[in-house]
VOVOKE-599046 format. One record per residue (C-alpha): x, y, z negated. Coordinates in steps of 0.2 Angstrom, whole numbers, padded with zeros to 4 digits, always signed. Layout:
REM VOVOKE-599046
XYZ ...
REM end
This chain:
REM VOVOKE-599046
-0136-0021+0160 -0145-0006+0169 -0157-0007+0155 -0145-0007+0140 -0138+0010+0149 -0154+0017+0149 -0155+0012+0129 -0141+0021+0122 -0143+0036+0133 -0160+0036+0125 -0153+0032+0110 -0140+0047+0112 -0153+0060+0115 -0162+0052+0100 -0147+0057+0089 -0145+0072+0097 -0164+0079+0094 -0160+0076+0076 -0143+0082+0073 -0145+0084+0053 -0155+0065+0051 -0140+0059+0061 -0126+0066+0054 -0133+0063+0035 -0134+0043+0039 -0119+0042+0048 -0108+0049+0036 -0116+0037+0021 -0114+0022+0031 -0098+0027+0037 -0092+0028+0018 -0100+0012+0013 -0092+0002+0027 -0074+0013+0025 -0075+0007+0005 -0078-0012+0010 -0065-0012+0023 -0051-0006+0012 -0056-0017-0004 -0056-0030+0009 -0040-0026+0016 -0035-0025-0002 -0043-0043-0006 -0034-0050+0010 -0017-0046+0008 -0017-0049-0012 -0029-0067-0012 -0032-0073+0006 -0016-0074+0014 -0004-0086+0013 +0012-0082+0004 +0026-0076+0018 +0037-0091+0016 +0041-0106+0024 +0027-0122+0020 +0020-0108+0004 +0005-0123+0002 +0019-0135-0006 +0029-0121-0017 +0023-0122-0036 +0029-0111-0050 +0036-0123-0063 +0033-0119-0084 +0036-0130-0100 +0023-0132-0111 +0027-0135-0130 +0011-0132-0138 +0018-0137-0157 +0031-0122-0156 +0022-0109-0146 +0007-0098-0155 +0011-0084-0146 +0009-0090-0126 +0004-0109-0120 +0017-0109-0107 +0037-0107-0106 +0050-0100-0096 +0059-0114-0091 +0075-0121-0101 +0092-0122-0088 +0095-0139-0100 +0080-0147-0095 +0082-0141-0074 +0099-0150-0075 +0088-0164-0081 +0074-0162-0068 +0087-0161-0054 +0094-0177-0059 +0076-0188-0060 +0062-0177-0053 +0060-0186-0034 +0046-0178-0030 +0055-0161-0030 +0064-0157-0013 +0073-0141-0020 +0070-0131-0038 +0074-0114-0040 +0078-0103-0056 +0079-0084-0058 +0079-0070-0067 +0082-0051-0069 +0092-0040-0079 +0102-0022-0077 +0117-0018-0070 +0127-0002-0068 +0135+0000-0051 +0151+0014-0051 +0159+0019-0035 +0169+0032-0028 +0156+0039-0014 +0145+0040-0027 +0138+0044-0044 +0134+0031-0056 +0120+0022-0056 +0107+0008-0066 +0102-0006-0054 +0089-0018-0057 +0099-0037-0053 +0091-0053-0049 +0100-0069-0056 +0097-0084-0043 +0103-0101-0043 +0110-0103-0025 +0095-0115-0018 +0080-0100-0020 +0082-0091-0002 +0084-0106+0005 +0070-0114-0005 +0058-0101+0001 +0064-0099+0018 +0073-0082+0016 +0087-0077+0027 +0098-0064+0024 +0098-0051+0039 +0117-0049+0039 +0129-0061+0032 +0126-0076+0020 +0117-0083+0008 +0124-0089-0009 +0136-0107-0008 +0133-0119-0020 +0152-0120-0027 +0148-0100-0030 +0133-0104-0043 +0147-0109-0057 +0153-0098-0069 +0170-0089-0064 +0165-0092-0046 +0150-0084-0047 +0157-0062-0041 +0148-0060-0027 +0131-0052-0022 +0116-0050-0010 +0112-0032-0007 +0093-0028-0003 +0088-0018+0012 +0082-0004+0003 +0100+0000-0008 +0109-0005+0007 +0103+0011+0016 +0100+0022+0002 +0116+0020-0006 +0128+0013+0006 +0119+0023+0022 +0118+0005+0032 +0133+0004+0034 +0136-0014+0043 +0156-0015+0035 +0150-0017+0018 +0151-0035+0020 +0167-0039+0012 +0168-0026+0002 +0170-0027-0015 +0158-0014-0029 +0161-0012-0046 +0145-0019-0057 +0145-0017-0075 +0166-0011-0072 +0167-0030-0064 +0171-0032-0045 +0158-0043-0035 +0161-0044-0016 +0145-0039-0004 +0143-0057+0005 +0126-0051+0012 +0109-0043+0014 +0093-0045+0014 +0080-0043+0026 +0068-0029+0022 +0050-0029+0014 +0056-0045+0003 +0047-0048-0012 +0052-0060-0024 +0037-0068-0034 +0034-0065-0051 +0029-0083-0058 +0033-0080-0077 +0024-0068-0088 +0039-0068-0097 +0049-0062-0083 +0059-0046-0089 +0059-0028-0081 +0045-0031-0066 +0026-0032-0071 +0020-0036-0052 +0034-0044-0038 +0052-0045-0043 +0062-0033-0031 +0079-0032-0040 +0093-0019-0029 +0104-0036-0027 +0105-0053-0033 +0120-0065-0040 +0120-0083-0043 +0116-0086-0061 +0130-0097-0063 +0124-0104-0081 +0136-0107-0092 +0136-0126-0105 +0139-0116-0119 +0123-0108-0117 +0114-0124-0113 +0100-0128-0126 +0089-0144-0126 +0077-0135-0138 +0079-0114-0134 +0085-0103-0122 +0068-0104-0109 +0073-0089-0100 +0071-0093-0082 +0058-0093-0068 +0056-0109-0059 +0049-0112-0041 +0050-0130-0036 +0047-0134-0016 +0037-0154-0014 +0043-0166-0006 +0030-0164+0013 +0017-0175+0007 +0018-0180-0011 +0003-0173-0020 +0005-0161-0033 -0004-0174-0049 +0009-0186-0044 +0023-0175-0045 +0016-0168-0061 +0017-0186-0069 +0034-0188-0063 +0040-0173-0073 +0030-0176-0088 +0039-0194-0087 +0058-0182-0086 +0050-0173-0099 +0049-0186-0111 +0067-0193-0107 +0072-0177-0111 +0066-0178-0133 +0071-0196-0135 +0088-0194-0126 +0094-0176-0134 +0078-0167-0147 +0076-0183-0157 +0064-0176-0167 +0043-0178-0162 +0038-0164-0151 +0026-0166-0135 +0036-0159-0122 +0027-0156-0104 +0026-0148-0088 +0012-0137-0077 +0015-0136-0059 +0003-0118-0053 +0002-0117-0035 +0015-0101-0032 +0001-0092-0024 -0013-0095-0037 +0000-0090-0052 +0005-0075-0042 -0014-0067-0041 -0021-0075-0056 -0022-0062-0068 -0030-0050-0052 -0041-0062-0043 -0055-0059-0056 -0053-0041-0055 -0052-0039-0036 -0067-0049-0031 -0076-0040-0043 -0071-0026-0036 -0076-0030-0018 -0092-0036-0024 -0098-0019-0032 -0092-0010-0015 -0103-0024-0005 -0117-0019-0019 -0115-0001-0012 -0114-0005+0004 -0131-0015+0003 -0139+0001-0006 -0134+0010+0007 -0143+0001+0023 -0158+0002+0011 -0155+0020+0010 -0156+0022+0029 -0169+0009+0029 -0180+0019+0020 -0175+0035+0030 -0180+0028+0045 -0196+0023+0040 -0200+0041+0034 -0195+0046+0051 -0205+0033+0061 -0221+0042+0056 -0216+0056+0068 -0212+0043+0082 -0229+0032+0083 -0237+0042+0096 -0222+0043+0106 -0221+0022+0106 -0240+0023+0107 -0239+0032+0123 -0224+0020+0130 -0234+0004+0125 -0250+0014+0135 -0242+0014+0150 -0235-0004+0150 -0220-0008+0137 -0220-0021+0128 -0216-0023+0110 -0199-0035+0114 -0194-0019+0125 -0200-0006+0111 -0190-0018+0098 -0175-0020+0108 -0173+0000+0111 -0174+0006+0094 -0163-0009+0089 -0150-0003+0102 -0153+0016+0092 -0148+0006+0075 -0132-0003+0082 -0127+0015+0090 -0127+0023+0074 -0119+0008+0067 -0103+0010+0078 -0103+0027+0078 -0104+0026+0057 -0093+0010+0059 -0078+0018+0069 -0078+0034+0058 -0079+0020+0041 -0063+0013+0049 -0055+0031+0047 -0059+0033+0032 -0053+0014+0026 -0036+0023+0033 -0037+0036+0020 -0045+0025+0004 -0033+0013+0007 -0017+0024+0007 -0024+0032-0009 -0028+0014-0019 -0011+0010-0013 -0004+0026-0021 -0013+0023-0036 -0012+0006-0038 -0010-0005-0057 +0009-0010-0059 +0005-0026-0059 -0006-0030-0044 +0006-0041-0032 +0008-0041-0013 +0004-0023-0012 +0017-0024+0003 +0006-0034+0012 -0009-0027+0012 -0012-0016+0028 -0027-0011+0039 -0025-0024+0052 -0035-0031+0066 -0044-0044+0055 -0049-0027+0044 -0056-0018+0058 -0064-0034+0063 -0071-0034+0045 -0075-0019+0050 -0085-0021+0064 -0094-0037+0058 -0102-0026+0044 -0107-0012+0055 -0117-0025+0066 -0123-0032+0049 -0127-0016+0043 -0137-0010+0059 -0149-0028+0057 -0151-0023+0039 -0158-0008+0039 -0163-0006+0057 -0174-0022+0058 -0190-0020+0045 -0192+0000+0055 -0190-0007+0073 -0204-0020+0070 -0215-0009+0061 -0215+0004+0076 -0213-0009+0091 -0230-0017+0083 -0238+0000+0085 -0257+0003+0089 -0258+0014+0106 -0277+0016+0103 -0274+0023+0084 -0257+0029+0093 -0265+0043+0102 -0279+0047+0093 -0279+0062+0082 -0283+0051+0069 -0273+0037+0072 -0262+0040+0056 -0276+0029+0046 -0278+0027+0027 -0273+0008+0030 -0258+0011+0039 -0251+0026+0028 -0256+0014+0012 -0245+0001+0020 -0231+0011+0025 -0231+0017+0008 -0230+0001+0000 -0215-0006+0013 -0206+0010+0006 -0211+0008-0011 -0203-0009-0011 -0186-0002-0004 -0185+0011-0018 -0186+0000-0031 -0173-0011-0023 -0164+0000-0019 -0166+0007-0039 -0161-0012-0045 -0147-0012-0035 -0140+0006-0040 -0146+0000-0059 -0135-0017-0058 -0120-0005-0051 -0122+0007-0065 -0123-0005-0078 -0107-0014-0073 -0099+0001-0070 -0104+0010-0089 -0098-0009-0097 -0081-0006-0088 -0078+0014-0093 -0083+0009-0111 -0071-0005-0112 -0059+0007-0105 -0061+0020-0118 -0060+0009-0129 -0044+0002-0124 -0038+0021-0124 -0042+0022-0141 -0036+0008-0149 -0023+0009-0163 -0006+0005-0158 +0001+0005-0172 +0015+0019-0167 +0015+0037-0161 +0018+0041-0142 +0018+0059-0142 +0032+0071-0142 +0046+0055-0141 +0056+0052-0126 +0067+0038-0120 +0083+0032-0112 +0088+0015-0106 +0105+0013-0109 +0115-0002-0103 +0133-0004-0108 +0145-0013-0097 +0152-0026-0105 +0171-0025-0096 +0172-0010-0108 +0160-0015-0123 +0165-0032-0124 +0160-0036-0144 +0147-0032-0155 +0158-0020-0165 +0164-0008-0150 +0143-0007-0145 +0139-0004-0161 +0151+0009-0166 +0146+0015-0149 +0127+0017-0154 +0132+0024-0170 +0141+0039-0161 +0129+0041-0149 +0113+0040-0162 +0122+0053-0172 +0126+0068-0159 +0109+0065-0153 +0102+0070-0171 +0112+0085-0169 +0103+0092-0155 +0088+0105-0154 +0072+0102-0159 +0077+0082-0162 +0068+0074-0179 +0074+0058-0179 +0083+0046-0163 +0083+0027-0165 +0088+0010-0154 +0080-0002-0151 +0082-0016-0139 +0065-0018-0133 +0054-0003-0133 +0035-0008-0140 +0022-0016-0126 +0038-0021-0114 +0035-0039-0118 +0041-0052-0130 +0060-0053-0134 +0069-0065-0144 +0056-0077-0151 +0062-0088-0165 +0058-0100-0179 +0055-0091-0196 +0052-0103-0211 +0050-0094-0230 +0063-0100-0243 +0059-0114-0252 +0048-0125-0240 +0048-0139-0231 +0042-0135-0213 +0049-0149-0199 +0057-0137-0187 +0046-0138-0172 +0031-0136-0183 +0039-0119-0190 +0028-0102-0183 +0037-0092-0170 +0040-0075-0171 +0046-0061-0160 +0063-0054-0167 +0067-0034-0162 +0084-0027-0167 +0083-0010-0170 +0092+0005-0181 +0087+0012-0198 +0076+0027-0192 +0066+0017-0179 +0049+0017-0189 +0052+0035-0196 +0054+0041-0177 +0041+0030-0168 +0029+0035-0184 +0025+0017-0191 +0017+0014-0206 +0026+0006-0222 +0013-0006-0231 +0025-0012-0242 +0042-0010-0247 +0055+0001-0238 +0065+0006-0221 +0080+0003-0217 +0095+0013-0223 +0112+0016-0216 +0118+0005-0232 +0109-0009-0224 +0121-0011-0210 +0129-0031-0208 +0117-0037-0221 +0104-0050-0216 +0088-0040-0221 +0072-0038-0211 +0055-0030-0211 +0039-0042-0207 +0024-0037-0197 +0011-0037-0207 +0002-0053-0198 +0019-0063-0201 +0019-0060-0218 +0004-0067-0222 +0007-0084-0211 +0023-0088-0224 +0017-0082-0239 -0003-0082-0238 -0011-0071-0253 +0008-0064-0259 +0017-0049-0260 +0032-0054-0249 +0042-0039-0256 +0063-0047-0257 +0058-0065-0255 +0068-0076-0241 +0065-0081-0225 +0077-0092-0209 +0078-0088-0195 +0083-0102-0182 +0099-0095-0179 +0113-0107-0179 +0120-0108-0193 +0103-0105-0202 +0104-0091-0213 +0093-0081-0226 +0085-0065-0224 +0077-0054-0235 +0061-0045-0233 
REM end
């Protein structure tokens, strides 16, 4: 213990002697092992950890799978026809769960107006995932019906912002859409709903609506064949594996097309373990991220490597003179090892400091669409990361110069000459080796890193088909208690479109009910006029309603044909993408022919 002292005080004053040597690989380590604590804190809290809910490993994100209807994405929302199906005959399942998210707009007296984000849960997906509210209740099962269904779970986050945490709202009543729902409960903070569906509306990352109501699905809207609007999570029965529980609901699956589709069509089912559908898309992206800071991290012990075999040309007579007067090479080795690990802890601890900073600024900067970003934090296992690499990090590039100087000649040591041709040659060609892997590393770095900035630009540049500058958007959402029908909205939308037109500097304004790259909207079948497609072999295609001066405002080319005009109001007309066109009428001009639409009744529409 005496002897370890001993070494980092001589290690101290070896730092010291050198303030500029020190400070220069100190601060390059210290950013190498910062950068691979964050991404690894990053890495952990996204991919590592198991999902904050009760028993995640048997939780599953449930989607249907009709490969004969759908070109446009493998895997469905689920269809609240074929979950009342499931409920009835899928054993394996212990509880299934649907949601979704729309908008609301809350109005009160204590406060101004305002467009909320709603979840729409059946009443068994708390429980399901082990969530309990923090005050109050959770939703009752005779509350997840239609008429029954006006009441609501605030989050943590509106209940203090808007209603100051006030502990009497339970009870309470607020007006949502010009509808009263009664406050039953709220939510405990930092919860993060999944997001299990790409299809899922409003969120891009984890679903986090300002409150939730039961989803209370009505049977008129109950369609064995459409309406797959819902994310499903489905919680195993404790040991029931998920290939068996699969093949019981393909088996449900198929009782479902003889018993009410009638018509040939492979229905299935895929079961995603929750947390493998919620980090999918970024596992990819994450761990090549970590490995490109672990690449950097390795350059930079061969850096210091390299540095401190420039410098142990200064010290060979002052370990020549030590191993005159008795040391031993083991003692030599273990003293300019201990030097290594000091600079590694004092480079490790500021590396922690900055992961504090790096992380708060990825975090700030962060994709949309990254999930569990509310879970990621530098925690002990971090800093333990932390410190494992700066141990690493010292053996790295403290062990090839420690030997090379313990092994020292004290004969050639001392003498004037001792610096001989042999042994400059040798070191030359230890640190030639590191430069050129060090090169090869930075080479593989810069490569990767040119391949990801060039598809980046690319991406930046490609056509989208519209204009963005110089248009601006509103969300509007209209409560149905005061727009009930299709004719008050629209005559509502008519108004509104034509005092905007009115004002300053305003070329056009048009509605839409899906702005372009939100997501799909309304897919449907579309047949052309005159064949004979079987309906579940008809193409899909994605249907947006929008006004007559859409195209002119969001600057989209006309191929063929016209735009609409006001005249063309209550007429069934449509204008085709250029792709769908071709898929009903290969090789033709598809000006005023007919095409159906899987609306019910079917009717025509022009092109």
């Amino acid at each position: 213990m005496l002897s370890l002292a001993a070494d980092l005080r001589y290690g101290l004053r070896s730092l010291r002697r050198n303030p500029g040597f020190s400070a220069i690989v100190i601060l390059i380590l210290a950013v190498g092992i910062g950068a691979n604590t964050a991404m690894f804190s990053i890495v952990d809290g996204v991919l590592l950890r198991p999902l904050p809910f009760r028993d995640p490993e048997r939780l599953f994100a449930v989607q249907e799978v009709m490969p004969k209807i759908v070109l446009l994405a493998a895997n469905l929302p689920v269809s609240a026809h074929h979950l009342r199906e499931w409920r009835k005959e899928w054993q394996a399942a212990e509880q299934i769960a649907i949601f979704n998210t729309s908008t609301v707009n809350l109005t009160s007296d204590d406060g101004d107006p305002e467009r909320l984000d709603i979840g729409r849960a059946s009443a068994e997906l708390f429980p399901l995932l082990g969530v309990q509210p923090q005050m109050g209740r959770d939703f009752l099962p005779e509350e997840d019906r239609p008429g029954s269904d006006k009441v609501v779970l605030l989050s943590d986050s509106l209940w203090r912002r808007r209603f100051r945490a006030d502990r009497a709202i339970l009870g309470k009543k607020i007006l949502l859409d010009g509808e009263p729902y009664e406050v039953i409960g709220v939510l405990p903070p930092g919860l993060m709903i999944p997001k299990v569906s790409e299809l899922q509306s409003l969120h891009f990352g984890d679903v986090n609506p300002d409150l939730w109501k039961p989803v209370a699905i009505k049977d008129a809207g109950l369609d064995p064949i459409g309406n797959f609007n819902y994310a499903a999570i489905v919680r195993l029965k404790a040991g029931i594996p998920p290939a068996q529980a699969l093949d019981q609901l393909n088996a449900v699956q198929d009782g479902i097309v003889k018993r009410y589709i009638q018509q040939p069509l492979d229905l299935r089912a895929a079961l995603v373990p929750l947390q493998a559908q919620i980090t999918g898309r970024s596992r990819q992206g994450l761990l090549l991220m970590l490995g490109a800071v672990g690449a950097v991290l390795l350059i930079v012990c061969v850096n210091i490597a390299n540095l401190l075999l420039s410098r142990a040309t200064g010290r060979r007579r002052e370990f020549a003179i030590r191993a005159a007067v008795g040391a031993s090479s083991r003692r030599m080795l273990r003293q300019l090892m201990t030097e290594s690990l000091l600079i590694a802890a004092i480079g490790g601890g500021l590396g922690i400091a900055f992961a504090y900073a790096a992380l708060a600024a990825i975090l700030a900067n962060a994709p949309v669409d990254l999930p569990r970003l509310n879970e990621v934090h530098l925690d002990a296992r971090a800093i333990a990361v932390a410190l494992l690499l700066s141990m690493g990090s010292a053996l790295l590039f403290g062990l090839l110069p420690a030997v090379r100087i313990a092994r020292v000649d004290p004969h050639n040591g001392l003498r004037a000459s001792g610096r001989s041709v042999t042994e400059g040659r040798s070191s030359g060609r230890v640190r030639s080796v590191l430069v050129a892997l060090e090169v090869g590393l930075s080479t593989v770095c810069l490569v990767a890193a040119g391949l990801l900035l060039n598809s980046y630009l690319r991406l930046l540049h490609v056509d989208r088909g519209f204009e963005v500058e110089r248009i601006a958007t509103v969300t509007l959402n209209l409560p149905a208690s005061r727009y009930a029908g299709m004719p008050q909205r629209a005559e509502f939308i008519r108004k509104l479109l034509d005092r905007v037109k009115t004002l300053p500097g305003v070329s056009y304004a048009a509605i839409s009910n899906l702005l372009p790259l939100t997501g799909e909207g309304n897919n449907n079948l579309i047949d052309a006029e005159g064949t004979n497609v079987p309906d579940l072999e008809r193409p899909v295609a994605d249907r947006r309603l929008v006004s007559e001066d859409y195209f002119r405002t969001m600057s989209v080319p006309l191929i063929e044909g016209r735009f609409f005009e006001p005249s063309d109001r209550g007429r069934l007309v449509g204008i085709l993408s250029q792709a769908t066109a071709q898929r009903l009428w290969p090789g033709e001009n598809p000006w005023e022919k007919s095409f159906a639409m899987a609306v019910r009744p079917t009717r025509k529409w022009s092109a």
